[in-house]
VOGU-3710 file (C-alpha; in Angstrom, 3 decimals, decimal comma):
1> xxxxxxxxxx> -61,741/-141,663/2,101  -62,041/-140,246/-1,148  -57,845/-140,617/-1,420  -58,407/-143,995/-0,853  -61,243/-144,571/-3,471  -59,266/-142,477/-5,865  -56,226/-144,799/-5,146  -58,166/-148,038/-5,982  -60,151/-146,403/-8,688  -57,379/-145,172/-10,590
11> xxxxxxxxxx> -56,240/-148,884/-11,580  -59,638/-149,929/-12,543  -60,324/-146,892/-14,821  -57,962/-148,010/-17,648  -60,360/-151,490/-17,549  -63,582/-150,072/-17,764  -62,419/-147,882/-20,266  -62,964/-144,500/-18,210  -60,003/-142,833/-19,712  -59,429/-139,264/-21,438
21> xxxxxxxxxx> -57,150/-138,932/-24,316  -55,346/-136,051/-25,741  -56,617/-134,236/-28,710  -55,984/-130,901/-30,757  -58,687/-129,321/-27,993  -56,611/-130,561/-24,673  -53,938/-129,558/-22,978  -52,887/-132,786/-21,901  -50,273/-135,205/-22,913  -51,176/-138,243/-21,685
31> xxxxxxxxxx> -54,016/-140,859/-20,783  -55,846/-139,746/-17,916  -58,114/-141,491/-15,639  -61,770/-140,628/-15,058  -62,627/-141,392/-11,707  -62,705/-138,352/-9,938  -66,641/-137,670/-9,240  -67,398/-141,637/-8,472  -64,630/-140,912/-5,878  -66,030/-137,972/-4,619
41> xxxxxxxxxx> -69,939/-139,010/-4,444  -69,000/-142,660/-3,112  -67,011/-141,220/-0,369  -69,696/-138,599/0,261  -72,337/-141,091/0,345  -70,770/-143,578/2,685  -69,665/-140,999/5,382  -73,130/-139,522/4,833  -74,835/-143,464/5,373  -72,288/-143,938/8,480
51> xxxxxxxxxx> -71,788/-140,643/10,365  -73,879/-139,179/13,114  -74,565/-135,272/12,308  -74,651/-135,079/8,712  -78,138/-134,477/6,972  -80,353/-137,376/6,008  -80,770/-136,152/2,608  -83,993/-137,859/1,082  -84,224/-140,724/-1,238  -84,794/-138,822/-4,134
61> xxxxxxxxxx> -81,554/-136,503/-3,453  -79,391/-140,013/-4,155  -81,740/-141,518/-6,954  -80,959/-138,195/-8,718  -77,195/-137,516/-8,140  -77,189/-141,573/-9,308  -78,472/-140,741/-12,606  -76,795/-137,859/-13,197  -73,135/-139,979/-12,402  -75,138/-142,750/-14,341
71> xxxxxxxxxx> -75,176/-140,510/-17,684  -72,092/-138,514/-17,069  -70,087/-142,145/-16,814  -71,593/-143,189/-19,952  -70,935/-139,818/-21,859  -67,405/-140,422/-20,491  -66,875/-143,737/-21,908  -68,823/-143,207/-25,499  -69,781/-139,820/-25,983  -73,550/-139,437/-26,180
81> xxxxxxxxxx> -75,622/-136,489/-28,018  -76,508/-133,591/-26,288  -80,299/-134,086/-26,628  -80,166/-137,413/-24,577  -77,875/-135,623/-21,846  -80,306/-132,822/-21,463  -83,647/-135,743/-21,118  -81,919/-137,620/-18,973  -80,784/-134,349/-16,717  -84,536/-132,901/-16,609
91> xxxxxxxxxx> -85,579/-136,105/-15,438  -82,969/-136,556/-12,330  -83,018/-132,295/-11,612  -87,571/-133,289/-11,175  -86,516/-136,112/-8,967  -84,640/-134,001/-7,226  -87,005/-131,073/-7,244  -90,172/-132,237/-7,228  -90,170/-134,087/-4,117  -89,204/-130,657/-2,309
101> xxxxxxxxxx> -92,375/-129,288/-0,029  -93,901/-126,176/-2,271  -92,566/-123,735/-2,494  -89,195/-125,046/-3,729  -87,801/-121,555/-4,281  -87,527/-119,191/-1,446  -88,254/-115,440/-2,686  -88,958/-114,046/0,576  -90,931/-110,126/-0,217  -89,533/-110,226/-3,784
111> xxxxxxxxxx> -93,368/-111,632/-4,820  -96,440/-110,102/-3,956  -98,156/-112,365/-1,487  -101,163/-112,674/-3,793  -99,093/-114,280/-6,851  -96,653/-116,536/-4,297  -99,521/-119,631/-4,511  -100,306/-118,867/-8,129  -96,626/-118,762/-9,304  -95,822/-122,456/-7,492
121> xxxxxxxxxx> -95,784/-124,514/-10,630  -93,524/-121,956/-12,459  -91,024/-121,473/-9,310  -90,611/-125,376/-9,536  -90,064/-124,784/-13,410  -87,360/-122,816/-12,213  -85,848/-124,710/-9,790  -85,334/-127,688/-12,109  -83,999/-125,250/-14,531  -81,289/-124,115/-12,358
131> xxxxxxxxxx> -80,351/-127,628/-12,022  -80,066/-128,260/-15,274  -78,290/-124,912/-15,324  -75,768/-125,588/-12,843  -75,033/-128,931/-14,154  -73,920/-127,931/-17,478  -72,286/-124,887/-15,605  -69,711/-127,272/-13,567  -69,402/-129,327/-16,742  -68,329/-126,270/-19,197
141> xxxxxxxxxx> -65,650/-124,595/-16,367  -64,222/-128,346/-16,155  -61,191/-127,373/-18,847  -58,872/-126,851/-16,661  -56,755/-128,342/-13,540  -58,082/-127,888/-10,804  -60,761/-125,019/-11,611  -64,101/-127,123/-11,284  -62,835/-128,590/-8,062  -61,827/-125,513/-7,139
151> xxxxxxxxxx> -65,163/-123,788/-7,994  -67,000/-126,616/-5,905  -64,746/-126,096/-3,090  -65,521/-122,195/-2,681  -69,168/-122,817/-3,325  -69,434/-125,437/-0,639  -67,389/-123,289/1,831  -69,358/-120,694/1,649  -73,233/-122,653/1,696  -71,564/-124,342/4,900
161> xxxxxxxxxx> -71,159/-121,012/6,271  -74,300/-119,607/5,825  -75,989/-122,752/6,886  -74,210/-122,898/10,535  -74,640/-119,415/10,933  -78,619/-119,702/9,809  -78,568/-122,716/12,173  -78,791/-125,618/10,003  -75,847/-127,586/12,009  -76,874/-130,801/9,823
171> xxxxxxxxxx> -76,568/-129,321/6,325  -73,644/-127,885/7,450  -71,818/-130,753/8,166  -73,180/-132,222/4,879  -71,875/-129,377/3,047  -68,309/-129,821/5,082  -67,903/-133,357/3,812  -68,788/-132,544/0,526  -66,288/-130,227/0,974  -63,536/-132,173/2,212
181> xxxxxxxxxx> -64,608/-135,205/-0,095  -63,751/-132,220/-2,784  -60,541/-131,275/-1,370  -59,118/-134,711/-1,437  -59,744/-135,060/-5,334  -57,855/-131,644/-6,128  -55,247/-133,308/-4,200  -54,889/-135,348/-7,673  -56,329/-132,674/-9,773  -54,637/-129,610/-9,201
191> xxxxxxxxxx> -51,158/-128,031/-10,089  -48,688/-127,314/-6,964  -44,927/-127,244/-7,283  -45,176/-130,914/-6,442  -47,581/-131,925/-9,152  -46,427/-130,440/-13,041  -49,955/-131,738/-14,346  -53,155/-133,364/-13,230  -53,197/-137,223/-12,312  -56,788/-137,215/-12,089
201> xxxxxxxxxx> -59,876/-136,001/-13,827  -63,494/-135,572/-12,560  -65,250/-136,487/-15,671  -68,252/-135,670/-17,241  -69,980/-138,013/-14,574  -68,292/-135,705/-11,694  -68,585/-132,455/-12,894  -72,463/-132,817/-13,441  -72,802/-134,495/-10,037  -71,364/-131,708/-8,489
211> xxxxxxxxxx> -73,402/-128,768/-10,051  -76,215/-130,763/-9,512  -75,630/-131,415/-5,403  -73,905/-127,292/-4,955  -78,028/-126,504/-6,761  -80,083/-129,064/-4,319  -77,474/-127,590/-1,269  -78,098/-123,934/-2,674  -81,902/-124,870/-2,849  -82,298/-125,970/0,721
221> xxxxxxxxxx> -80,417/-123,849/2,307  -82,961/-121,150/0,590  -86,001/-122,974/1,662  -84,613/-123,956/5,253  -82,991/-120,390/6,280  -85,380/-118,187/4,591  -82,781/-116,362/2,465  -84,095/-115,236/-0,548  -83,306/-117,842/-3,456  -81,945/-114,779/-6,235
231> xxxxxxxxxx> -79,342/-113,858/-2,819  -77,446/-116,826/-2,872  -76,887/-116,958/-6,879  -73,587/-114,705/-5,329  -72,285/-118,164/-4,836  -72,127/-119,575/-8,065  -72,206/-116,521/-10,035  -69,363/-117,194/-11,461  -69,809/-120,072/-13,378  -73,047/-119,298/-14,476
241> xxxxxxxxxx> -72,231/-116,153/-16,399  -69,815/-117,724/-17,800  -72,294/-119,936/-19,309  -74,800/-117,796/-20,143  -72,371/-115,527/-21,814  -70,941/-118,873/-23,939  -74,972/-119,251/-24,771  -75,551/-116,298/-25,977  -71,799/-115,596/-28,010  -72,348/-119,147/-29,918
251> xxxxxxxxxx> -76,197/-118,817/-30,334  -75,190/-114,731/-32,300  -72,682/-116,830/-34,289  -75,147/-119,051/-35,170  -73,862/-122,552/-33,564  -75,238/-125,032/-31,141  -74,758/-123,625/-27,716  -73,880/-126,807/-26,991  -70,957/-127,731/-28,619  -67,805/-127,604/-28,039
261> xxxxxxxxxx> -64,939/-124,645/-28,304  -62,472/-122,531/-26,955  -64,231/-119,620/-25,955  -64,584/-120,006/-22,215  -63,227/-118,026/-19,500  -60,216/-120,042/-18,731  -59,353/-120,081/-22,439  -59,872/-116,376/-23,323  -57,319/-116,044/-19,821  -54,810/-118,674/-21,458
271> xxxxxxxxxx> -54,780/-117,100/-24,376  -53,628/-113,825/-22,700  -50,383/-116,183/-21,708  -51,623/-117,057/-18,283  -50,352/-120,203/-17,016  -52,885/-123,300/-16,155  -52,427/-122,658/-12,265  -52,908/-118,946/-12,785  -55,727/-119,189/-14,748  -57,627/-121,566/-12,293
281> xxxxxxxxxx> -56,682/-119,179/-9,334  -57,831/-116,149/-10,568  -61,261/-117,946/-11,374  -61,528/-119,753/-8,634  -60,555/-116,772/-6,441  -63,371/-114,301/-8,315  -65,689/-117,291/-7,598  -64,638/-117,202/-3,675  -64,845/-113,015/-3,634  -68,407/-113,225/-5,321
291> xxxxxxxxxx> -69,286/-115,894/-2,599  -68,000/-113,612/-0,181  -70,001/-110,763/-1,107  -73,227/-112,747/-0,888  -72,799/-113,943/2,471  -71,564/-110,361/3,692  -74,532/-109,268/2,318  -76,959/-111,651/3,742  -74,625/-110,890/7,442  -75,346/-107,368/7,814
301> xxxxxxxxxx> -79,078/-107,628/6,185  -78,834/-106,298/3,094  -81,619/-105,573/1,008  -82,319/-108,896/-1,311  -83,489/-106,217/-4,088  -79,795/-104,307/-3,618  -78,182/-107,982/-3,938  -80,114/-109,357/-6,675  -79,508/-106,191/-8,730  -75,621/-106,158/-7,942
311> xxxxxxxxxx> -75,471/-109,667/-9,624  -75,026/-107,075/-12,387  -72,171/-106,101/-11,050  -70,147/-109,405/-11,755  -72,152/-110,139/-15,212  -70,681/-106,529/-16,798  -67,031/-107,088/-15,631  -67,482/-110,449/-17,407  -68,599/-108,890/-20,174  -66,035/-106,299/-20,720
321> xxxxxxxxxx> -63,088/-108,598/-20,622  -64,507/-111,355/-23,047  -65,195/-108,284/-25,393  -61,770/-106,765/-24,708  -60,474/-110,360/-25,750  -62,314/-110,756/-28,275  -61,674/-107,863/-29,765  -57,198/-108,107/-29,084  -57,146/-112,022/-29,530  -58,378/-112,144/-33,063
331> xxxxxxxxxx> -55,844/-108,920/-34,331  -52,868/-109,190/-35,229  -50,473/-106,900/-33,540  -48,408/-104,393/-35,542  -45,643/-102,869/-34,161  -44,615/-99,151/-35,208  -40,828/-99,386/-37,450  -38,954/-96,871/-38,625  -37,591/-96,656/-42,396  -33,817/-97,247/-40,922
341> xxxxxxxxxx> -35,594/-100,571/-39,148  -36,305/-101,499/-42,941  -33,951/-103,850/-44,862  -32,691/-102,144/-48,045  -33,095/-104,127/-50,588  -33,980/-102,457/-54,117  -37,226/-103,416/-55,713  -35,727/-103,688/-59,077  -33,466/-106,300/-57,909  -36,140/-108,450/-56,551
351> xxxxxxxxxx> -38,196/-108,394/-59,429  -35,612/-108,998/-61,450  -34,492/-112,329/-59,093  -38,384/-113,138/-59,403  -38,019/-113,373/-62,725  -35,579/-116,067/-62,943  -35,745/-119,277/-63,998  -33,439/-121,452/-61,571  -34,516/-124,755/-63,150  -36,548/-128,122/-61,942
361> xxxxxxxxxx> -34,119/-128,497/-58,669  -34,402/-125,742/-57,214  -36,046/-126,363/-53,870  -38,061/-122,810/-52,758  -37,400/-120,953/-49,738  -40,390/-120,268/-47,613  -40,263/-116,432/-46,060  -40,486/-115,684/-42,574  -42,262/-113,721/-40,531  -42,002/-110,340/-41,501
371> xxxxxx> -40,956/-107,580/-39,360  -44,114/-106,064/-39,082  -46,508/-108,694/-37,766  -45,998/-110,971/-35,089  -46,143/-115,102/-36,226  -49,232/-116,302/-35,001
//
């Protein structure tokens, strides 16, 4: 269905405007349509009104995911501030949240009993927090082809999982056609050796609808299974230290965390000459292993203090490669030359040429690159 929608969509986006152009911060050449998430969520939400099986997700879960497409499509067409998308984001992540029976967050033994009823206001705090989190999450790893899809698609795999095995059949299922509503957009969206670039994008209005459903479905499955809430953050891992770490890199250079720049993941990997389709695999792929390791863990039993301390474990390695960028990309390489490497030229003679006068028409001759740095 959602190949379909995109197929109808894709003719109306140049009409109402829901276009993205190149600029000096894209990779792409051309005008590319914007429909991608109101594909997605339309075909999600019609097999979810029509089919048998698939979890009758609350009034409040739609109202929500409606506003958050609501903003996302205006952002897309006229780009609004980031003070009005972060109001209008608190207020769908509460109507998303705050319906939820207390507690919303799951934290199994990781609270003494005695501060569980005390600390309810503050864990729903931080469940509309990690809403809000994950939506600007899926936004900032949308810079790609194919690597917020992709994210989704591993995240959603991996919550179905866990909720058939738990025995929530119905989330499951809503998870699956999330899932394959997902897949049939990266159909559009992602490189393969019959696609050079990207047909379609999700938008701001898709991106944000998807980190805010993978946080409800993350959130539920928590509640509903009785897996401790901090566990499952395996699944999206990923994408939120990636965040975090852009938070904290633009906030020591003394910028709005918010805006925009080439210091994410996927650029620091582009700028080590990875391809586009490389780049999104290797992310997408550390997003599935990290997935993986959470629902291993959460398989065999594992203590939720050992898994909530090994989130550590992916945070440091993302640490020590952004520094080892950081601290390669900027330099400029010098390569070691002998003196027979060197041309001989006298210096006498060229500051005698220097010297010269060689008149009003004579054009100058810009050097190149010399022989000891690489051009930049």
């Amino acid at each position: 269905m959602t190949v379909l929608l995109i197929g109808f969509l894709k003719k109306a986006s140049h009409t109402l405007a829901l276009v993205d152009y190149p600029d000096s911060r894209k990779q792409h050449e051309n005008v590319v349509p914007l429909c991608g998430g109101i594909a997605i969520f339309s075909a999600f939400f019609l097999v979810s009104l029509l089919s048998r099986g698939v979890a009758p997700f609350p009034v409040s879960f739609w109202i929500g995911i409606l506003i958050i497409l609501g903003i996302g499509v205006m952002d897309d067409r006229t780009e609004l501030s980031a003070r009005t998308r972060l109001v209008v984001q608190f207020l769908a992540s509460a109507i998303l949240i705050i319906p939820l029976a207390a507690p919303s967050i799951y934290v199994a033994n990781m609270l003494p009993l005695a501060l569980i009823g005390s600390a309810l206001p503050v864990l729903t705090i931080v469940a509309i927090l990690f809403v809000i989190g994950l939506v600007n999450s899926w936004n900032m790893i949308d810079g790609v082809d194919g690597l917020a899809g992709g994210c989704a698609a591993a995240a959603l795999f991996w919550i179905s999982l866990l909720s058939f095995y738990k025995g929530l059949g119905e989330l499951g299922v809503s998870g699956l056609v999330l899932l394959a509503a997902v897949c049939g957009f990266l159909l559009f969206n992602m490189r393969s050796p019959w696609s050079a670039r990207a047909k379609i994008f999700l938008g701001d209005a898709g991106s944000t609808a998807l980190g805010a459903a993978i946080a409800y479905l993350i959130i539920t499955l928590s509640r509903q299974s009785e897996i401790a809430f901090p566990v499952l953050l395996w699944i999206v891992i990923v994408p939120v230290t990636d965040t975090i770490s852009l938070i904290v890199r633009r906030l020591h250079a003394g910028r709005n965390p918010l805006t925009a720049d080439r210091w994410h993941l996927h650029h620091l990997l582009l700028d080590r000459s990875h391809s586009h389709a490389m780049t999104t695999n290797i992310i997408v792929a550390s997003s599935a292993i990290c997935g993986g390791v959470g629902a291993v863990g959460i398989l065999v039993g594992a203590s939720n203090y050992l898994m909530t301390f090994g989130l550590f474990i992916p945070v440091i390695i993302h640490s020590a490669f952004v520094f080892v960028s950081n601290g390669t990309g900027n330099t400029v390489r010098v390569r070691p030359v002998t003196l027979g490497q060197l041309n001989p030229v006298s210096p006498v003679l060229l500051r005698t040429e220097a010297s010269k006068n060689f008149g009003a028409n004579h054009q100058s001759v810009q050097p190149k690159p010399g022989i000891l740095s690489d051009p930049v």
